[in-house]
ChimeraX commands (.cxc) that place a marker at each C-alpha (Angstrom):
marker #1 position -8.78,22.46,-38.83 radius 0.5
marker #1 position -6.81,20.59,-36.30 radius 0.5
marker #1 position -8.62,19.88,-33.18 radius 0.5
marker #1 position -7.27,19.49,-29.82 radius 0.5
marker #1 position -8.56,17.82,-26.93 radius 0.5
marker #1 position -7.19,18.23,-23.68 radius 0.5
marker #1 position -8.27,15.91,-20.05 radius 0.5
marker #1 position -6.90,15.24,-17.15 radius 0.5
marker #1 position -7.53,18.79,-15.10 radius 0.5
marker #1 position -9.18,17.97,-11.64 radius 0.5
marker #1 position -9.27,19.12,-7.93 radius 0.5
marker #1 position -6.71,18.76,-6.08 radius 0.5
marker #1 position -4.32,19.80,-2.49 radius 0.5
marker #1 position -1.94,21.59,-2.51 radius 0.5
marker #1 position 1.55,19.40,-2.62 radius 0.5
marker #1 position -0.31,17.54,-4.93 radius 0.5
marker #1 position 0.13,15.92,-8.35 radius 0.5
marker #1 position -2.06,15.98,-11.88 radius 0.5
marker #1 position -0.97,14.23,-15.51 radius 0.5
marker #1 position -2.44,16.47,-18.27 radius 0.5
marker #1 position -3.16,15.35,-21.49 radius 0.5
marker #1 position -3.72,16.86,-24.82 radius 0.5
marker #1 position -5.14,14.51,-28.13 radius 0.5
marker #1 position -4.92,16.09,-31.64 radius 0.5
marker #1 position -6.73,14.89,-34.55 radius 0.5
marker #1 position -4.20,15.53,-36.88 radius 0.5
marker #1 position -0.72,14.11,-38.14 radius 0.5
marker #1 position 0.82,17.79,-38.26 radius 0.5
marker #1 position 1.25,17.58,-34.67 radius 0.5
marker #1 position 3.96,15.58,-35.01 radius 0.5
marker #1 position 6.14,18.29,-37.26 radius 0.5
marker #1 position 5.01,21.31,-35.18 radius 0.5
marker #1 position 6.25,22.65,-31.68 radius 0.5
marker #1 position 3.52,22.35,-29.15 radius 0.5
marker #1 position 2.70,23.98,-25.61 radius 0.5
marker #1 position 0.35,24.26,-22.74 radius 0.5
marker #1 position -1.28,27.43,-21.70 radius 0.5
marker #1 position -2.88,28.78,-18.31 radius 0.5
marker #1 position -5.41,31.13,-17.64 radius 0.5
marker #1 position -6.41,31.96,-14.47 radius 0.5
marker #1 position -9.40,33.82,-13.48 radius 0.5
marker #1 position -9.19,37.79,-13.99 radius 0.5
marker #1 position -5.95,37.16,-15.58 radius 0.5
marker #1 position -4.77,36.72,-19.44 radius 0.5
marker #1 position -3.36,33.59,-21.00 radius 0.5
marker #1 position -0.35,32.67,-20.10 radius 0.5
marker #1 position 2.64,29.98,-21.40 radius 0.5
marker #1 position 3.03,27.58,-19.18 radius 0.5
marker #1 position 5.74,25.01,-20.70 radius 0.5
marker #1 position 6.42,24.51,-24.83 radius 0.5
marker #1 position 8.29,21.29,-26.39 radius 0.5
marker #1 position 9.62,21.02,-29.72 radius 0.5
marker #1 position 9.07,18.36,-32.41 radius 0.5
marker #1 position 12.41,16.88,-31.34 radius 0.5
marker #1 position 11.65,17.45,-27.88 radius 0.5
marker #1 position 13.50,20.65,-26.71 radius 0.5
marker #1 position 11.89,22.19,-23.79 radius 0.5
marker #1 position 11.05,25.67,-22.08 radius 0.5
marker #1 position 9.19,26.52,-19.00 radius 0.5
marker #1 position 7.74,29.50,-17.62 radius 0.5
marker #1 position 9.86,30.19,-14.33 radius 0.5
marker #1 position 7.24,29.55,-11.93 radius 0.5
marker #1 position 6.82,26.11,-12.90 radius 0.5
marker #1 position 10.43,25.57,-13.74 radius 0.5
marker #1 position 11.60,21.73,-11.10 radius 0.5
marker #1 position 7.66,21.29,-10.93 radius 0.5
marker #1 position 6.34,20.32,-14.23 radius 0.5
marker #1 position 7.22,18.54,-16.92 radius 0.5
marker #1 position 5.92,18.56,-20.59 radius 0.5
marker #1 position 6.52,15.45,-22.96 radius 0.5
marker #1 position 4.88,14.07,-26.20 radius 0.5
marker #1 position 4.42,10.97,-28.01 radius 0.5
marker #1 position 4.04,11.61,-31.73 radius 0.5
marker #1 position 2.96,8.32,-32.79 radius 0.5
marker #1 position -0.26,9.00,-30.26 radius 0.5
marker #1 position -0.47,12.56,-31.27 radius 0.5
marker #1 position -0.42,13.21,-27.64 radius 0.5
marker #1 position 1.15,16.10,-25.50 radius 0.5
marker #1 position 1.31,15.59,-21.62 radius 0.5
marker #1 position 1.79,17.82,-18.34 radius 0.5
marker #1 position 3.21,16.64,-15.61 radius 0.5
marker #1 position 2.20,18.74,-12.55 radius 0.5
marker #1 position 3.82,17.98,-9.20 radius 0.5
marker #1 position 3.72,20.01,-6.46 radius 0.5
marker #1 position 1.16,21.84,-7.05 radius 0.5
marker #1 position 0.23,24.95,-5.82 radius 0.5
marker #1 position -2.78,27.25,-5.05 radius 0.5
marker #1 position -1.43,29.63,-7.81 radius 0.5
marker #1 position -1.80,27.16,-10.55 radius 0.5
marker #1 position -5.41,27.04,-10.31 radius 0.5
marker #1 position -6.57,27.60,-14.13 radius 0.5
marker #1 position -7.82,26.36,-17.20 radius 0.5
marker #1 position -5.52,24.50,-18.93 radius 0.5
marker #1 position -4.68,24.78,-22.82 radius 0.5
marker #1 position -2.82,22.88,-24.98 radius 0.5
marker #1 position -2.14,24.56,-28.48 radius 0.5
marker #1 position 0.85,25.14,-31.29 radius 0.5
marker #1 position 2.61,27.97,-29.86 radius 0.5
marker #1 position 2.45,30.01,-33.38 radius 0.5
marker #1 position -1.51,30.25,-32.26 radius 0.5
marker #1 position -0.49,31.56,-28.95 radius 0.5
marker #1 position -1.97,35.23,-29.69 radius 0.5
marker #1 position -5.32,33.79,-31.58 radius 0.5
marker #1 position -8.41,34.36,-30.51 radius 0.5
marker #1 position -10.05,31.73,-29.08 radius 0.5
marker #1 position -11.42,30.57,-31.97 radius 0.5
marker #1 position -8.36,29.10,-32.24 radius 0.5
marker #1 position -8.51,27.19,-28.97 radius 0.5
marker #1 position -10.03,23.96,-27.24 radius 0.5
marker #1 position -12.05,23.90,-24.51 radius 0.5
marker #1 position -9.62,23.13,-21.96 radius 0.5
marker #1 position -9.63,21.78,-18.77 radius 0.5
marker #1 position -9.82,22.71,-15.31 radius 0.5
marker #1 position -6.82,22.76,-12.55 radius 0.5
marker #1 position -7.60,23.51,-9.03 radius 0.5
marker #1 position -5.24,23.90,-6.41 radius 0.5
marker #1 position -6.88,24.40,-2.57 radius 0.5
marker #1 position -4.60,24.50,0.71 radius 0.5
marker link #1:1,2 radius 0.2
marker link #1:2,3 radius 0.2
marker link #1:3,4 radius 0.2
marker link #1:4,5 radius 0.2
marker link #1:5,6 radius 0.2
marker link #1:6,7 radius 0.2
marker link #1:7,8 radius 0.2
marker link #1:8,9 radius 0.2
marker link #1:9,10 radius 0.2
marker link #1:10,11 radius 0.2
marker link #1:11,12 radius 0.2
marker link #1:12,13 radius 0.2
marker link #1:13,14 radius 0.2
marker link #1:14,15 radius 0.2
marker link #1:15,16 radius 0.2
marker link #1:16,17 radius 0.2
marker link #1:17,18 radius 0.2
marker link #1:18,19 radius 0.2
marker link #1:19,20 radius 0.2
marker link #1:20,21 radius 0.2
marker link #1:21,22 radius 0.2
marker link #1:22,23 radius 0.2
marker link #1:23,24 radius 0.2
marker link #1:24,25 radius 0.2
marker link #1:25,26 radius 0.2
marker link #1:26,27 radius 0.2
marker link #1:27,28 radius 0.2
marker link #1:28,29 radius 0.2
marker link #1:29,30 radius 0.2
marker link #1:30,31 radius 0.2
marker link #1:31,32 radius 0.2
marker link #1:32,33 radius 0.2
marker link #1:33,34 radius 0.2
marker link #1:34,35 radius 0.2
marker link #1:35,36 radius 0.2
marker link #1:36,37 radius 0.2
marker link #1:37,38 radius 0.2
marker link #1:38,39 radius 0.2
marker link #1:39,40 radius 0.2
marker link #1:40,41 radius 0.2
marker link #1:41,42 radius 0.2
marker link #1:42,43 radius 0.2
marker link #1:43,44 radius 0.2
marker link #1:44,45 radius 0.2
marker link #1:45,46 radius 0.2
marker link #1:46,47 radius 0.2
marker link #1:47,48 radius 0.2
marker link #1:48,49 radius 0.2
marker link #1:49,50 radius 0.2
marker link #1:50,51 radius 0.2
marker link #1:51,52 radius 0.2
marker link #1:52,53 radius 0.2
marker link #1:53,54 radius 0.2
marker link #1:54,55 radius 0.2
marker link #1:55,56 radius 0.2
marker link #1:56,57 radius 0.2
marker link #1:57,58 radius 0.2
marker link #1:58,59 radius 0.2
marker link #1:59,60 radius 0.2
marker link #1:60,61 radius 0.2
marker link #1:61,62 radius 0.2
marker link #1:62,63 radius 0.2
marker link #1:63,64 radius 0.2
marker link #1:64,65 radius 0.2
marker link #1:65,66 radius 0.2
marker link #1:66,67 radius 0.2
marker link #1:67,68 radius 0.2
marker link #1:68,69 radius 0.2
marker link #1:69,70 radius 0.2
marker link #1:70,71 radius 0.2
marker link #1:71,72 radius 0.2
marker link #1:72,73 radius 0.2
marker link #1:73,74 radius 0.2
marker link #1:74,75 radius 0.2
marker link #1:75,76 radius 0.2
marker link #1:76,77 radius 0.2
marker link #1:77,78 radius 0.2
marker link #1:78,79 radius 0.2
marker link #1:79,80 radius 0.2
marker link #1:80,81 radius 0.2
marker link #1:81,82 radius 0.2
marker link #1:82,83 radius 0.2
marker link #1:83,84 radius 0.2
marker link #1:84,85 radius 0.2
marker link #1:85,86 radius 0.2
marker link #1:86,87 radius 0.2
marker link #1:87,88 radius 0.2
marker link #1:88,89 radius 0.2
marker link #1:89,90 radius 0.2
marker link #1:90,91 radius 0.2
marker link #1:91,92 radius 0.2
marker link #1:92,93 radius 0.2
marker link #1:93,94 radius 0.2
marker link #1:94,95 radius 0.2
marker link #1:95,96 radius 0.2
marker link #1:96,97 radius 0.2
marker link #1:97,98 radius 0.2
marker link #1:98,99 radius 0.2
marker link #1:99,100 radius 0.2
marker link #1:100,101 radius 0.2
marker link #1:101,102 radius 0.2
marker link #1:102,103 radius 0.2
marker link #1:103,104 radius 0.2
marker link #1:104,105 radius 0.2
marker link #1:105,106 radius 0.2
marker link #1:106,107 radius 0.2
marker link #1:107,108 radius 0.2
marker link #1:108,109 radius 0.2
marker link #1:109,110 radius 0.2
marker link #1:110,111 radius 0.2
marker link #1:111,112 radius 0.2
marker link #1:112,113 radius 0.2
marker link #1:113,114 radius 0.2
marker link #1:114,115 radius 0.2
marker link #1:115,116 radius 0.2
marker link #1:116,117 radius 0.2
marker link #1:117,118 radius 0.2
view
């Protein structure tokens, strides 16, 4: 089983910036579409940005101009850029192949912490 190790969350002001950054242990990151994931408290998981294995992108629209996901396959690494962050991004952060997007959470790291404060 692939693991996946994401850093990077923190506490932050609004306005502010945060680099994500998701390690896998495997070498099938590197064929495989990848994608960070949100959930805030009360609330379900959401999709926050996906990148292909050649590097096409998508965004959920309310972080569309403010972040920006990239990967380096050689370091089996996927990154989130977060600028400008707001309040309503406050959430754990998940990084995971977006054909595990429905799993249960068996299927997912332990993530890491965003929070936004005016």
């Amino acid at each position: 089983q692939v693991q996946l190790v994401e850093s990077g969350g923190d506490s932050v002001q609004a306005g502010g910036s945060l680099r994500l950054s998701c390690v896998a242990s495997a070498s099938i990151f590197s064929i495989n579409a990848m994608g960070w994931y949100r959930q805030a408290p009360g609330k379900q998981r959401e999709m926050v940005a996906t990148i292909s294995s050649r590097g096409t992108t998508d965004y959920a629209n309310s972080v569309k101009g403010r972040f920006t996901i990239s990967r380096d396959n050689a370091k089996r690494t996927l990154y989130l850029q977060m600028n400008s962050l707001e309040p309503e991004d406050t959430g754990v952060y998940y990084c995971n192949f977006p054909f595990l997007a429905t799993a249960t959470d068996k299927y997912w790291g332990q993530g890491t912490q965003v929070t936004v404060s005016l």
